[in-house]
C-alpha positions in Angstrom: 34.1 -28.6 1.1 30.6 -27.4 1.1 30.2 -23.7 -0.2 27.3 -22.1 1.4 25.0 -20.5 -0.8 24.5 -16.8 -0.7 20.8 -16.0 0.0 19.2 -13.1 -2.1 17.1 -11.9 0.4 20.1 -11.6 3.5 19.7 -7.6 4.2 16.4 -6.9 3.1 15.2 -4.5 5.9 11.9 -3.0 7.3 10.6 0.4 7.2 13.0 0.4 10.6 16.0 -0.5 9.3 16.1 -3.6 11.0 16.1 -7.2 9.6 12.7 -8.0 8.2 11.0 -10.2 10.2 8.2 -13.0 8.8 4.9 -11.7 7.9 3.2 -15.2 7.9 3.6 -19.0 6.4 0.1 -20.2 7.1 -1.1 -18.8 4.8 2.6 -19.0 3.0 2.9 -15.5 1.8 5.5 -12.9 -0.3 5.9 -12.3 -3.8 8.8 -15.6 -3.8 6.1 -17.5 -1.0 9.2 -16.8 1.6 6.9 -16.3 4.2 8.0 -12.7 4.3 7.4 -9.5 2.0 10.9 -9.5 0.5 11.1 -7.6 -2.7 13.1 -7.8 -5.9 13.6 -7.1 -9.3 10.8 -9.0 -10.5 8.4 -8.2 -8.2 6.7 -5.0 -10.2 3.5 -5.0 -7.7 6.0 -4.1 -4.9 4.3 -6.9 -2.6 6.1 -5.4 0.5 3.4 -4.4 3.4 2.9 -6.7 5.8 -0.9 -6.9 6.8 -3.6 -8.3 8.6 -6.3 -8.8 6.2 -9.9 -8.1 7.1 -13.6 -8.4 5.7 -13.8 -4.8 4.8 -10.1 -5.0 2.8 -11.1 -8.3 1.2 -14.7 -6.9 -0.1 -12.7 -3.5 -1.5 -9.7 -5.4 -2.9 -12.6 -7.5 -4.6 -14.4 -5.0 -5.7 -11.1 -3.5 -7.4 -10.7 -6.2 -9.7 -8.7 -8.2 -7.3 -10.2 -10.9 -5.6 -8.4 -12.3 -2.3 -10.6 -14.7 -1.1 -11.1 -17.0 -3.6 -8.7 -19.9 -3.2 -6.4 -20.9 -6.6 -4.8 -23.8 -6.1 -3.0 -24.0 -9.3 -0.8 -20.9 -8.2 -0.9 -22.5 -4.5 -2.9 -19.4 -3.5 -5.4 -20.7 -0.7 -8.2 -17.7 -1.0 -8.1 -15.5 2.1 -10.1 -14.4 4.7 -10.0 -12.0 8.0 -7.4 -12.5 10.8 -4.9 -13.8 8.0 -1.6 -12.2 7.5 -0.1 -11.1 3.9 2.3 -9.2 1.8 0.5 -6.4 -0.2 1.3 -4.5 -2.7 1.8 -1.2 -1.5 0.2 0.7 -4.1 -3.1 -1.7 -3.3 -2.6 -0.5 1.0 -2.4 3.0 -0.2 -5.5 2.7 -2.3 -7.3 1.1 0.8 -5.7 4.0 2.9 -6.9 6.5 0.9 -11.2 5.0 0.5 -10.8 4.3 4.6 -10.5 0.4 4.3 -6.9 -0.4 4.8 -5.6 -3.6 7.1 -4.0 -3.1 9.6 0.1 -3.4 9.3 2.7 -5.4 10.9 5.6 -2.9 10.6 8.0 -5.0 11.3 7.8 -7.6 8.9 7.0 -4.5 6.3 9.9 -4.3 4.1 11.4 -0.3 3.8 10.2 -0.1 0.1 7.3 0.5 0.8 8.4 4.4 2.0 8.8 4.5 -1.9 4.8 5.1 -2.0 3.5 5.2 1.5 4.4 7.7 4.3 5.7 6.3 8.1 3.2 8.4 9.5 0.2 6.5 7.4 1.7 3.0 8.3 2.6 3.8 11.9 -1.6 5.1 11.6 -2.8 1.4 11.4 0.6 -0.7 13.3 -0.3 -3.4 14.9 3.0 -3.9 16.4 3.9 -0.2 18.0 3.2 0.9 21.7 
C-alpha cells in the first residue's frame, strides 16, 4: 500500500485566513521555488508577499544592494522585470512602502506572516486583488 506523503506546506494560509493561493510559476517563485510564498523555518528573509514587480521597485531593490533583474542561472533565478509576479521578503515591501516605491500585492497568494511586519491596512493600500 502506497502511504501518501504529508506536504509541509498543507495549511499555510494568507493574510485572510484562507488557503494560500499561487503567486506565480513563470517566473517559478517562493523561497522553496513552489510557485507560492510559503514560509518556514529556513526561510529567515520571510519571502512571503506576493507582488507584482515594477520598474520603479526593481531600480530601488537595486539600488539597495539587491539586484532583481539580473538573471542567475546557476540559482535558476531568471533576472526579473515589470509585470512579473514574486514572493518578497516582507521586510524589503515595507522598505519600498515606506520610500513610496512598493509593488503592488496580490493578497491572496500573500501568506499571513507577513502581518508579523506589515499592517492589513498598508497591504490592502496597494491590493491588486480587492474590490
Amino acid at each position: 500500500m502506497l502511504q501518501r506523503r504529508s506536504n509541509p506546506f498543507e495549511g499555510q494560509r494568507n493574510v485572510f485566513g484562507e488557503p494560500l493561493k499561487p503567486c506565480s510559476d513563470r517566473p517559478l517563485t517562493g523561497f522553496y521555488r513552489t510557485g507560492c510564498c510559503h514560509t518556514g523555518p529556513e526561510d529567515a528573509g520571510l519571502h512571503t508577499v506576493c507582488v507584482e514587480v515594477t520598474d520603479a521597485f526593481l531600480t530601488f531593490s537595486k539600488a539597495r544592494g539587491n539586484d532583481l533583474t539580473t538573471p542567475m542561472p546557476k540559482f535558476g533565478f531568471p533576472g526579473l522585470q515589470a509585470g512579473d509576479r514574486w514572493c518578497l521578503c516582507a521586510a524589503r515591501w515595507l522598505e519600498a512602502f515606506e520610500a513610496g516605491t512598493a509593488p503592488r500585492v496580490i493578497l491572496r497568494a500573500t501568506h499571513e506572516a507577513t502581518l508579523e511586519l506589515v499592517t492589513i491596512e498598508d497591504l490592502k493600500s496597494h491590493a491588486i486583488d480587492i474590490a
